[in-house]
N, C-alpha and C positions, 0 to 999 in steps of 0.2 A: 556345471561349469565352476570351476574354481579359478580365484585370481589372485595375487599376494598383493597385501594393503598396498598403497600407496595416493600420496596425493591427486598424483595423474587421475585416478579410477574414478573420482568424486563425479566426474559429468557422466560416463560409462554406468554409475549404478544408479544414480538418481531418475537415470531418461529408462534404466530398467524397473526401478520400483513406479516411476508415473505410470508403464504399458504394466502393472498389476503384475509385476514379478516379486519371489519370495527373496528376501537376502536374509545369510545367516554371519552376521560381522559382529567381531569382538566389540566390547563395548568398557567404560569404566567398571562394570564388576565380572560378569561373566556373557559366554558368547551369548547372543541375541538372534531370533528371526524379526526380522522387520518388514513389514509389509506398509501400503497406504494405507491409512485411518478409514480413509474416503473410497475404497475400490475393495467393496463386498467380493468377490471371488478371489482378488488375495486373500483378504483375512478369513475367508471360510475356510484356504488352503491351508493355514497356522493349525485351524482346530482340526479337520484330517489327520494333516501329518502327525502332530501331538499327541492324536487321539483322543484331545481335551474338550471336556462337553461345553458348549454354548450357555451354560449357567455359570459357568466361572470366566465373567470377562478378561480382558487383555487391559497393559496398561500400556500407555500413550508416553512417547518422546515428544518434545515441544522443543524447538529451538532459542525461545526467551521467554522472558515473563511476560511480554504483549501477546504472544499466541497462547500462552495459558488463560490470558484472561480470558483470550476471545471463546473459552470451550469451559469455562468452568466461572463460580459465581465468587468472587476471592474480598474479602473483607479485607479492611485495615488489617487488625490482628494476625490473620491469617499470612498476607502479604510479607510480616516481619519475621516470621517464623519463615517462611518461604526463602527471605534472602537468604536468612541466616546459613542455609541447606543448600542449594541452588547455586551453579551447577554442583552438583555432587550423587553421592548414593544410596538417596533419598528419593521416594515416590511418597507421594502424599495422593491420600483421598480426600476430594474437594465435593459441593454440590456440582452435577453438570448446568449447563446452561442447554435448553434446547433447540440442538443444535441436529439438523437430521441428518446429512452427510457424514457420521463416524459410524463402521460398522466395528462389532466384537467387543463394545466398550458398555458399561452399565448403561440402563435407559436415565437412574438416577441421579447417579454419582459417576467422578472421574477418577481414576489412577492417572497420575502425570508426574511429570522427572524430567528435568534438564538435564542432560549426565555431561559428566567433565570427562570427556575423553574427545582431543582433537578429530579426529576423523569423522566420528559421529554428527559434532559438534560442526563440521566445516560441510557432511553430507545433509543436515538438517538444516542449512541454511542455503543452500544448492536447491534442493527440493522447497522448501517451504512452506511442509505442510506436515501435520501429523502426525507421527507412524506408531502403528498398533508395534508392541512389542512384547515378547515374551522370553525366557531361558530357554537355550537350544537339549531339549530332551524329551522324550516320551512323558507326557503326562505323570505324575507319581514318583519317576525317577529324579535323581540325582540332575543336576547341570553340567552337560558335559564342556571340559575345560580346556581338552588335549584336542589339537587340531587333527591328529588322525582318527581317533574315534570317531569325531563328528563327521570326516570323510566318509569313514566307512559303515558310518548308520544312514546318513543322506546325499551319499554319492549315488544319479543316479538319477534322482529326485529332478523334478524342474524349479532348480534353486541357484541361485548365486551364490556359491560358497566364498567367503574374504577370509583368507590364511592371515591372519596375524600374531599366528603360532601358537603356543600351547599360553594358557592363562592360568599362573600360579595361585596359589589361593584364595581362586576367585567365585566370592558366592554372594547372591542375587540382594538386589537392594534392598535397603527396611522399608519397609512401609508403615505410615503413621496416617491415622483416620481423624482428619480436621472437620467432620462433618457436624460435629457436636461443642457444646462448649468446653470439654479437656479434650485433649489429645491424648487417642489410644493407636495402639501399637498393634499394630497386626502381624508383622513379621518382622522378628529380630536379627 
């Protein structure tokens, strides 16, 4: 099913990602599948489709810093570096807290990101909960950015497809590993 962004759609995909449906909607950098954090047969469906093996976790949307803390263990230090970033397109690697309700995500560690993009931003606060996320492509490949490609590699699929048109130079967020005492870089 495909459906072009809009405000209206917020209660329409939130009451479909709670009954464990896949959605693939633009995001601040490039398009995104989103699934619930918490409903194992969504996010087994990401690693399927993807073709991405279950050793290379999924990182997490969080709607503010109070749901981040509630899933990850965030010091002082940490927290100032966090605003600094936050919302933005940035995902940080945190310790987790354990926490047993997140499927596809480390057992140890979190990948988490507030992203600055309204609709995301207004769908994760609708829902209020934490959604596994990843770049819309086949494991290995490129991120696909052009809303008809993505049509027509996952038309078809039992997916929510959100048109909000092709995404100019859009490529996937840094991520920065705060697990340690300096900050590394994992993906620039």
């Amino acid at each position: 099913m495909i459906i072009k962004i809009s405000p209206k759609i917020i209660h329409k995909v939130s009451i479909f990602l709670k009954k464990g449906g896949l959605v693939i909607c633009p995001t601040d950098t490039v398009y995104g599948f989103l699934a619930d954090a918490s409903n194992k047969k969504a996010v087994d469906k990401i690693f399927k489709i993807k073709k991405r093996s279950k050793s290379n976790p999924l990182s997490l949307f969080v709607k503010n810093f109070k749901m981040a803390n509630r899933i990850a263990f965030i010091n002082e230090k940490q927290a100032n570096i966090l605003n600094k970033f936050w919302p933005g397109k940035y995902t940080f690697r945190i310790k987790r807290k354990p926490k047993k309700d997140l499927y596809g995500v480390d057992k140890n560690t979190i990948a988490i990101r507030i992203p600055k993009y309204k609709f995301l931003n207004d769908l994760l606060n609708k829902i209020n909960k934490p959604l596994v996320q990843t770049s819309v492509n086949i494991s290995g490949k490129n991120p696909l950015n052009k809303i008809n490609d993505i049509i027509n590699t996952f038309e078809g699929l039992d997916i929510l497809i959100i048109n909000g048109g092709n995404i100019k130079k859009g490529k996937p967020s840094k991520i920065l590993d705060l697990t340690q005492n300096t900050i590394k870089t994992l993906r620039k």
